[in-house]
C-alpha positions as CSV (number, residue, x, y, z in Angstrom):
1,X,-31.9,13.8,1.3
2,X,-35.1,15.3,0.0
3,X,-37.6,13.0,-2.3
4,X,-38.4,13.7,-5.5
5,X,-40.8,11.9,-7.6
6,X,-43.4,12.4,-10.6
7,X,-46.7,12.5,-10.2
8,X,-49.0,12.7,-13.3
9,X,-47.8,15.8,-15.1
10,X,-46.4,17.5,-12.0
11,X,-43.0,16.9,-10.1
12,X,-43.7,16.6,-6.0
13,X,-40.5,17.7,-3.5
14,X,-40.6,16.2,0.1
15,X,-38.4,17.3,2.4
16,X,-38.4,15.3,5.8
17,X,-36.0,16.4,9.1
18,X,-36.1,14.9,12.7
19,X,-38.1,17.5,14.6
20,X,-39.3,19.6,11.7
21,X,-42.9,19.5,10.3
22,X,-42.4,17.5,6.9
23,X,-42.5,20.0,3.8
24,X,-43.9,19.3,0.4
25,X,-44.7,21.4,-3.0
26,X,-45.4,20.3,-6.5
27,X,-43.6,21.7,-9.6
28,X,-43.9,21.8,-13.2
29,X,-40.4,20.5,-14.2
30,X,-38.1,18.3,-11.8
31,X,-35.3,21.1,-11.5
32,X,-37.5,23.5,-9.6
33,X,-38.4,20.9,-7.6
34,X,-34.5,20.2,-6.6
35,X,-33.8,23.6,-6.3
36,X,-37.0,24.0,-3.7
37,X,-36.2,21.0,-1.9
38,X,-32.3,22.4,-1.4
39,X,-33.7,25.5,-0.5
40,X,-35.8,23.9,2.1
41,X,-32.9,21.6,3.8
42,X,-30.5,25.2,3.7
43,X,-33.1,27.1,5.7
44,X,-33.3,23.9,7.6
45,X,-29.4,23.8,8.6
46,X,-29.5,27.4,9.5
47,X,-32.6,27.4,11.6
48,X,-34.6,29.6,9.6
49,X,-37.5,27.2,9.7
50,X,-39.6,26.8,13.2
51,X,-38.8,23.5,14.8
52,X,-41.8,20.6,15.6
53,X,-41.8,20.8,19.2
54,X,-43.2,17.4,19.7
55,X,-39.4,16.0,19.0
56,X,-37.8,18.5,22.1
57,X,-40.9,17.5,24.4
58,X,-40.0,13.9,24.2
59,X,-36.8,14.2,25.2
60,X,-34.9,15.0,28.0
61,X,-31.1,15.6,29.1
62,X,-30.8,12.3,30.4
63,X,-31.4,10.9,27.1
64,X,-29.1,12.8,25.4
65,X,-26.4,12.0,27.7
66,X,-27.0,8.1,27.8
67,X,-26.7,7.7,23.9
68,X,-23.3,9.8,23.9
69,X,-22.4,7.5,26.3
70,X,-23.0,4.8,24.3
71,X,-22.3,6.2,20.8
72,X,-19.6,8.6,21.5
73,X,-17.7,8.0,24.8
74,X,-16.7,4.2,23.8
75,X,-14.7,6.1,20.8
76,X,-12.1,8.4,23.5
77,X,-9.4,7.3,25.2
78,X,-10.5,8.4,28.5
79,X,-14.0,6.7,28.3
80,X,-13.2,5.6,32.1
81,X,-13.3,9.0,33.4
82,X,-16.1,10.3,30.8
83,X,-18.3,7.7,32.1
84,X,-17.8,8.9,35.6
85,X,-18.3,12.4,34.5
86,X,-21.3,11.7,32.8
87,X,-23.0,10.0,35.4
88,X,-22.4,12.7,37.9
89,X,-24.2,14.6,35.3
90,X,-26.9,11.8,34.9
91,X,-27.5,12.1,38.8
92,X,-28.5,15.7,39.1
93,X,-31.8,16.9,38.8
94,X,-31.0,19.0,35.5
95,X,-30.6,16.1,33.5
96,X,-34.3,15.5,34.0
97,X,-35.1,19.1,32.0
98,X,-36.8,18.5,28.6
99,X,-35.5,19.8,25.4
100,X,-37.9,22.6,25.5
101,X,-37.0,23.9,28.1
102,X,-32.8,24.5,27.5
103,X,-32.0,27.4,28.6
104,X,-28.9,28.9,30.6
105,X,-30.3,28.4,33.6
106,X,-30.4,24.7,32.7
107,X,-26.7,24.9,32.7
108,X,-26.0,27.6,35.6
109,X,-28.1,25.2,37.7
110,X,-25.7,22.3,37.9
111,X,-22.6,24.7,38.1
112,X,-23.6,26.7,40.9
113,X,-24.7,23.4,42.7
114,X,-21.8,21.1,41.9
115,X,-19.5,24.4,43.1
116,X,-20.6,23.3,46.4
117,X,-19.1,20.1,46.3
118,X,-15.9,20.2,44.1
119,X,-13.7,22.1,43.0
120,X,-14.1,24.4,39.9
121,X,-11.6,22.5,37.4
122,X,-13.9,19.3,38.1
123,X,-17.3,21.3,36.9
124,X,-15.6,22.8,34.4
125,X,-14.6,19.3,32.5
126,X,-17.8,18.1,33.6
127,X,-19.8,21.1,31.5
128,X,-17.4,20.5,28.8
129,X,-18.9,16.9,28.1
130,X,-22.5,18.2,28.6
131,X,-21.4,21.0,25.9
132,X,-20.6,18.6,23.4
133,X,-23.4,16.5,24.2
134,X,-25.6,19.1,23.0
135,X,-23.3,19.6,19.9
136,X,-23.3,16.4,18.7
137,X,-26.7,16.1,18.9
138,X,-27.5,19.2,17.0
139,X,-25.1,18.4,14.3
140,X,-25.1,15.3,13.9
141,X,-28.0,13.7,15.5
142,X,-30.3,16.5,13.9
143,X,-31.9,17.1,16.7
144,X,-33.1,20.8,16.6
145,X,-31.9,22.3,19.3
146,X,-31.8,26.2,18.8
147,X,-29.0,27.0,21.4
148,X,-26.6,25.5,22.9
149,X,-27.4,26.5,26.9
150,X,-23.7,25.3,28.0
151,X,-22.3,27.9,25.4
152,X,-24.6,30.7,27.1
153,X,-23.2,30.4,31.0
154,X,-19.5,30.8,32.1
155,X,-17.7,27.9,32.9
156,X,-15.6,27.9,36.2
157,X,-11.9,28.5,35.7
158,X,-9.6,25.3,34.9
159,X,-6.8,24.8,37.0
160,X,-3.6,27.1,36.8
161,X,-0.7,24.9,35.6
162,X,1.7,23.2,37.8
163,X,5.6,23.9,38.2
164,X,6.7,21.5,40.0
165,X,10.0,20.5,38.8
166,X,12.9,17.9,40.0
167,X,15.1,20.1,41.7
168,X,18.3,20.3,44.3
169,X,18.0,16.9,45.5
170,X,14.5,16.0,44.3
171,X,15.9,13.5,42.1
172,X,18.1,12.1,43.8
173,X,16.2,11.3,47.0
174,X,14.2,9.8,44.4
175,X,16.1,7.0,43.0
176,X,17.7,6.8,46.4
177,X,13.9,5.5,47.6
178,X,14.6,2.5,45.3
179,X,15.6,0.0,47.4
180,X,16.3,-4.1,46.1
181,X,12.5,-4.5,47.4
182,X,10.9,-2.1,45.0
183,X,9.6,-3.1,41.7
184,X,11.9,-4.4,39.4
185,X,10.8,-1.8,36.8
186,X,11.0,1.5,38.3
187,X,13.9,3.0,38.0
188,X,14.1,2.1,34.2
189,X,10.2,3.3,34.4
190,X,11.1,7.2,35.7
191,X,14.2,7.4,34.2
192,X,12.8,6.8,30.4
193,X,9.4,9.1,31.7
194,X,12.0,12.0,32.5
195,X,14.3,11.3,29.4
196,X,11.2,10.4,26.6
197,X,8.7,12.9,28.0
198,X,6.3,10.1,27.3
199,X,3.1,10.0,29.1
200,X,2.6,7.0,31.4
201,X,0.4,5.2,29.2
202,X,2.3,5.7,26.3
203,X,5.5,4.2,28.0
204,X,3.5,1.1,28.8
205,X,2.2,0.7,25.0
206,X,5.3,0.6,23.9
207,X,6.1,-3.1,22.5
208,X,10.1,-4.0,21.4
209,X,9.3,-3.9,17.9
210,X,8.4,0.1,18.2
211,X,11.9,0.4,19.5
212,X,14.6,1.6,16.8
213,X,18.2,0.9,18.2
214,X,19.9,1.7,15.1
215,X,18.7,5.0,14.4
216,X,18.0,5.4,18.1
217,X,14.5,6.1,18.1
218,X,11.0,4.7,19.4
219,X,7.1,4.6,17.6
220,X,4.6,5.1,19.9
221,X,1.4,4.1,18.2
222,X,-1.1,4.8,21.1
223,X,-1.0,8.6,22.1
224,X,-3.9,10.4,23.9
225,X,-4.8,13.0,20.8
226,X,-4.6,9.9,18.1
227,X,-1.7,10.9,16.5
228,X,1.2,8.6,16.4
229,X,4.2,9.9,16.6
230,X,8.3,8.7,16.5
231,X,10.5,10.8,18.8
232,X,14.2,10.4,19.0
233,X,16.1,8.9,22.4
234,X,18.7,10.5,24.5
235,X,21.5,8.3,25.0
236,X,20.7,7.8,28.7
237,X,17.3,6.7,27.5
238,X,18.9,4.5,24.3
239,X,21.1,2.5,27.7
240,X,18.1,2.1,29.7
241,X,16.0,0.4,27.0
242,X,19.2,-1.8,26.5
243,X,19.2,-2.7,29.7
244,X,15.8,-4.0,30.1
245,X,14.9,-8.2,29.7
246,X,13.2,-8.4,26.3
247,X,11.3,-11.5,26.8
248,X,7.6,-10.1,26.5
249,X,6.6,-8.9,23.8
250,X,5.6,-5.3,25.5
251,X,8.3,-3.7,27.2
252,X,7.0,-3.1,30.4
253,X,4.4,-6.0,30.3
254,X,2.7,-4.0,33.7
255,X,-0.8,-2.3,34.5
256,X,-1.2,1.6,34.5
257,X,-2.5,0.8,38.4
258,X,0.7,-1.2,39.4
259,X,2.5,1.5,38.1
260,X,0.5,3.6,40.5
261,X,0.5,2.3,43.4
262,X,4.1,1.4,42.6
263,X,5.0,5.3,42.4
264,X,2.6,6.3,45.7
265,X,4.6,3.8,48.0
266,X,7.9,5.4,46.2
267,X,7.1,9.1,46.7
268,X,6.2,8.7,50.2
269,X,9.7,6.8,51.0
270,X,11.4,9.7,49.3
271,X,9.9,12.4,51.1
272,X,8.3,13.9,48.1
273,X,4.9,13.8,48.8
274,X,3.6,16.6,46.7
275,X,5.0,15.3,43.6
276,X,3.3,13.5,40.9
277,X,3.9,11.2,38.4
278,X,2.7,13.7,35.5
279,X,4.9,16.3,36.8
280,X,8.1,14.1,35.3
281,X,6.4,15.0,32.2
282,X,6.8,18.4,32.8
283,X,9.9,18.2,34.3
284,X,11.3,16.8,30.9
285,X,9.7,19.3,28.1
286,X,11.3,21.8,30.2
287,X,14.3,20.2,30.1
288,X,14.1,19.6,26.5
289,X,13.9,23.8,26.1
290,X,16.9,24.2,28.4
291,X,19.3,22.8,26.0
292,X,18.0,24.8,23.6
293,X,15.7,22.8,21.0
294,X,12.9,24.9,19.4
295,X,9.2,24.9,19.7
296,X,8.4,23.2,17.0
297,X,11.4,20.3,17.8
298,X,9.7,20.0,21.3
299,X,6.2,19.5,20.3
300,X,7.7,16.4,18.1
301,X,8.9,14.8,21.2
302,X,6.3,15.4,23.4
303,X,3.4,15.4,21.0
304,X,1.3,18.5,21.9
305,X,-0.6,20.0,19.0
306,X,-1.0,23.5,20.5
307,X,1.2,26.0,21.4
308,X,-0.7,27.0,24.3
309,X,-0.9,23.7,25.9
310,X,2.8,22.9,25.2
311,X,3.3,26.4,27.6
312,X,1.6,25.0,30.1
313,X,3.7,22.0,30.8
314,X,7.2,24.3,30.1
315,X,8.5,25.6,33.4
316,X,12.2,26.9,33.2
317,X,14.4,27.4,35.5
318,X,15.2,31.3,36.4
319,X,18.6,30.9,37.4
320,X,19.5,29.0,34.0
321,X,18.0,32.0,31.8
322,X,19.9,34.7,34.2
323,X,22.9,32.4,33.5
324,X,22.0,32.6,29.6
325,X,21.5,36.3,29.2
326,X,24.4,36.6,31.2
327,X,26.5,34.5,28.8
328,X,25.0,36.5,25.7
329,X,25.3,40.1,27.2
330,X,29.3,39.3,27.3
331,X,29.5,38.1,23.8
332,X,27.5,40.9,22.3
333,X,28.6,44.3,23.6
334,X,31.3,45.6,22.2
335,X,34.8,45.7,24.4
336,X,34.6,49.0,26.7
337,X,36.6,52.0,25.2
338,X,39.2,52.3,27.7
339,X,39.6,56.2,28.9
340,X,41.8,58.9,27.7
């Protein structure tokens, strides 16, 4: 906010920003002076005005990162992983750059180097932190930062989406792996995953009060985008939460990593080695678009907020569309005219 105060007949207009020279002018009447000082700020926000160059020199990437860490990252769900991202990011030598010197090559640097080392998916989230680094810190921090250098490279492709899917005896050498030995709690555990389309962690958020018997529904209050959500239960999935003890208060009152290491022992037994836990996810959104609900009625279940990602985890099975189209080319054309 700029300052405005009177002094002796004249009105005086400071305007003050975090790496911008401070800015002051005297006026006859206060209203000029406001409509100066809002000028000034304007100009400011769109970067009209050169920058003080002390405030980039000070600076480096590194210090940028380490007060997202601690302002921002604490905030996501996924502030394990950030924090691993960001000090990968925090170890190479471009994090030592100073503010004045951004450029693309600040960023092309630690992509062409960390290309060596992993794959591209894993540089690709990596620069995706350090471009919102740099975003928060223009906009909100008010840091003036001309260019983004993150926004100026090309970031490595993300990985093409999985279609794996339960199929010809997938699922049943799967439960078949469950012996008396395994953990009491993972058959109901896949079987709900398959039926819900609930993430893991969302599964194990679930307490019995967010469970709705009578209208044969369940609240799940702690989603990875934030936005709770209420999705309906097959009746498979209504029988298995019936059949679960209901003396905790969460119900299943385990840790994401037992679940884990839980699943690794059971995919080896079952001879499905190349299938993950997350593609049960997939397996049931496409599922949900085989018998034949709607966009729109999917996205409610499995909470995705964009069409495109909701695509990505939809993988249907040829032979039921051949088996569709077959069904609605015989209803639709008309009866053959029989020859003369």
């Amino acid at each position: 906010m700029p300052t405005i105060r009177k002094r002796g007949q004249t009105w005086q207009a400071q305007v003050r920003r975090a790496g911008y020279p401070a800015l002051s002018k005297s006026f006859a009447n206060r209203a000029d002076a406001v409509a100066w000082a809002r000028e000034k700020e304007r100009s400011i926000d769109r970067a009209d005005l050169p920058t003080d160059i002390k405030e980039l020199k000070r600076l480096t990437v590194a210090d940028l990162l380490k007060r997202y860490e601690q302002e921002i990252t604490p905030r996501k769900r996924g502030a394990v992983f950030e924090r691993s991202r960001i000090r990968q990011l925090l170890a190479h030598g471009m994090s030592q750059t100073r503010l004045d010197n951004l450029s693309g090559a600040t960023a092309t640097h630690y992509r062409d180097d960390r290309l060596k080392v992993v794959k591209p998916p894993s540089v690709r989230r990596e620069l995706v932190i350090l471009r919102h680094v740099f975003e928060i810190a223009k906009l909100e921090w008010g840091l003036p930062i001309r260019q983004n250098p993150v926004k100026r490279i090309r970031l490595p492709q993300d990985a093409l989406p999985r279609e794996r899917r339960l199929l010809g005896e997938d699922e049943n050498q799967l439960y078949a792996a469950i012996s008396n030995r395994s953990a009491w709690y993972l058959r109901p555990f896949l079987i709900l995953l398959v039926e819900t389309g609930m993430r893991r962690g969302e599964l194990l958020s679930i307490r019995w009060r967010d469970v709705d018997f009578a209208s044969s529904t369940v609240q799940i209050l702690r989603t990875k985008n934030g936005h709770p959500r209420r999705i309906p239960l097959t009746p498979t999935a209504s029988k298995t939460f019936q059949a679960l003890p209901r003396d905790t208060e969460r119900v299943f009152p385990i840790t994401g990593n037992a679940v884990r290491l839980a699943w690794e022992r059971l995919r080896m037994r079952a001879g499905l080695v190349d299938l993950r836990l997350h593609d049960l996810r997939h397996e049931a959104v496409s599922r949900f678009f085989e018998l034949g609900l709607s966009s729109t009625e999917v996205a409610a279940i499995s909470g995705h907020r964009e069409p495109r990602m909701l695509s990505r985890y939809t993988h249907l099975q040829p032979e039921l569309l051949a088996q569709k189209l077959l069904s609605i080319d015989q209803t639709s054309r008309p009866a053959a005219v029989p020859d003369d």
